[in-house]
Each structure stands twice: as C-alpha cells, then as structure tokens.
C-alpha positions, -999 to +999 in steps of 0.1 A: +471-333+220+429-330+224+418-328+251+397-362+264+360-368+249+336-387+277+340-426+262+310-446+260+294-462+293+294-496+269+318-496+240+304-511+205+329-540+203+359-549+217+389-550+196+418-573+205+450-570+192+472-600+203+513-587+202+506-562+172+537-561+153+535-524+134+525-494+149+512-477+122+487-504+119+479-502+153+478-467+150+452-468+121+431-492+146+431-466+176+414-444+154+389-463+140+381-476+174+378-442+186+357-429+155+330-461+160+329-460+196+348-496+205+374-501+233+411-515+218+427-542+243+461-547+233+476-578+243+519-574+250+547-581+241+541-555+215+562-546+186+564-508+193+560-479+221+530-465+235+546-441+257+532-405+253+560-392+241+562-422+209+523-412+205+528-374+204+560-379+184+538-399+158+513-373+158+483-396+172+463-365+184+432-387+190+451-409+209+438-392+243+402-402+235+410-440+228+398-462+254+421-481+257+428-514+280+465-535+279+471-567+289+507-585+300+495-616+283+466-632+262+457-656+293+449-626+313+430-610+287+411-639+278+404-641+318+379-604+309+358-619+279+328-645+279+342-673+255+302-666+240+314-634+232+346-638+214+349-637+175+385-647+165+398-637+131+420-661+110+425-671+074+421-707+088+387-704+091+356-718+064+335-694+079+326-657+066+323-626+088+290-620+070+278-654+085+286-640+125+257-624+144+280-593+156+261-578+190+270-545+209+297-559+236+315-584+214+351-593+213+365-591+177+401-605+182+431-601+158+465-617+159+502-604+150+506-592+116+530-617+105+517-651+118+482-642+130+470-661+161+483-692+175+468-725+167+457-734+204+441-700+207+417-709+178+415-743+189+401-729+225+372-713+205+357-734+187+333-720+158+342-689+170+363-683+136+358-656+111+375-646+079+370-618+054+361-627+018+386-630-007+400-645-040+413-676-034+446-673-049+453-644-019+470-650+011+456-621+032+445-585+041+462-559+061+454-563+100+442-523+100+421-534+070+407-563+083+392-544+118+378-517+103+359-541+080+345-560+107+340-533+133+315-512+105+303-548+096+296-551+133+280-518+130+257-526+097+242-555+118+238-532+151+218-506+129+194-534+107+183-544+144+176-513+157+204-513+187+219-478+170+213-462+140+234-440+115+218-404+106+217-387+076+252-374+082+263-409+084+268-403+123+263-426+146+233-422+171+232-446+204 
C-alpha cells in the first residue's frame, strides 16, 4: 500500500455515510474524498469489512491516505457536527443541491443505499435537504454518484468565492 500523504489541517467537506450497504460504493467514495481533500465519517453497522486485510485484498491502495473517522451510531456522529452545518441528501427533498450555499467545513450526509436516511433524521434538520436533479419519472442515482457530484459542486462554489482555486492542471490549490 502507499505510504501516508500529510491530510489537510481542515478537510473540504465532511462526507457522511450512514450504514453504507456496498463496498465498492464506499470504496469509490474513499477515493474521491481523498482526491478532493474531504474527511469520510462512516456511521456503523456497515454492510462490509474495513479491516486492512479486506482493504488490501480489494486493492484500495489509497486507502492509507483517507482520513477517515467511524462512528458506532448516527447519534454519536451527529453529537461532532453543528446542525448549521449539516446538508442531508434525500430524494424526499423540493430543494436542489444547486440552491445550497456549500462552505469549506460542511457536512454532506448520505444514507444506505437501499432505503436512504431515516425519516426522523430528516425531520431533525429541517431545510437542511438536498437532492440532485433528475427526470422525474427516475427513482434515483447511485450513492458513489451522488457524492462525488456534490463534493465537486461543493468545490465549484468554494473556487467562485475565492476560498480555493483549481489551476490550469485542474489541481486544486488551498
């Protein structure tokens, strides 16, 4: 495996995953967190292992550099995050992604692949939903899908306001 890259002092976001269900999503997540500079909180029970030996086996070489924070339950997660802070992510919502101010330090919080996040969770945030755009005959996206369009969505915003910007390499600079 790599060896272990200095993380950020302050990630970008924060990206929750409550009781992911697939680990090849998951794993698709990792990496995206790790290639836009956001932490991954992932809330248990989870559907899959995270030992070292599952992550080598599935040849997750960047998994070393993935800053990564789990939690035994989503009450002691949401114990970490400013409720101010939170974006949840659910079809349920009326309310487009492009409609959220995204800042540096936000949560971006995702539910199980097959049911998505509880009721009473979204209920506990209120305005605090977001959804993708899509036709409305559709049901959904894929969960690996869906963060990697919010987290670089996150990032668009970040960069129009000056907080980071992306060079002509399409890197990003802090």
């Amino acid at each position: 495996m790599d060896t272990e890259r200095p993380r950020l002092d302050r990630p970008l976001f924060e990206v929750v995953l409550v009781e992911p269900e697939i680990p090849n999503n998951t794993g698709n997540i990792g990496r995206t967190c790790v290639a836009a500079g956001c932490r991954l909180h992932l809330v248990h029970p989870l559907g899959f292992d995270i030992s070292e030996k599952a992550c080598r086996r599935a040849g997750l070489d960047y998994w070393p550099r993935l800053d990564l924070r789990e939690h035994a339950s989503w009450n002691s997660c949401a114990m970490t995050m400013p409720p101010q802070r939170a974006w949840l992510f659910t079809t349920k919502s009326e309310r487009s992604l492009y409609e959220a101010p995204l800042r540096r330090g936000d949560f971006l919080i995702f539910g199980k692949e097959t049911r998505g996040l509880p009721p009473e969770t979204i209920a506990a945030y209120p305005g605090r939903g977001l959804r993708l755009p899509m036709l409305p005959e559709e049901r959904s996206l894929n969960l690996a899908t869906v963060v990697c369009a919010a987290v670089y969505e996150g990032l668009r915003q970040c960069a129009a306001r000056g907080e980071l910007s992306i060079d002509e390499r399409g890197e990003i600079r802090l």
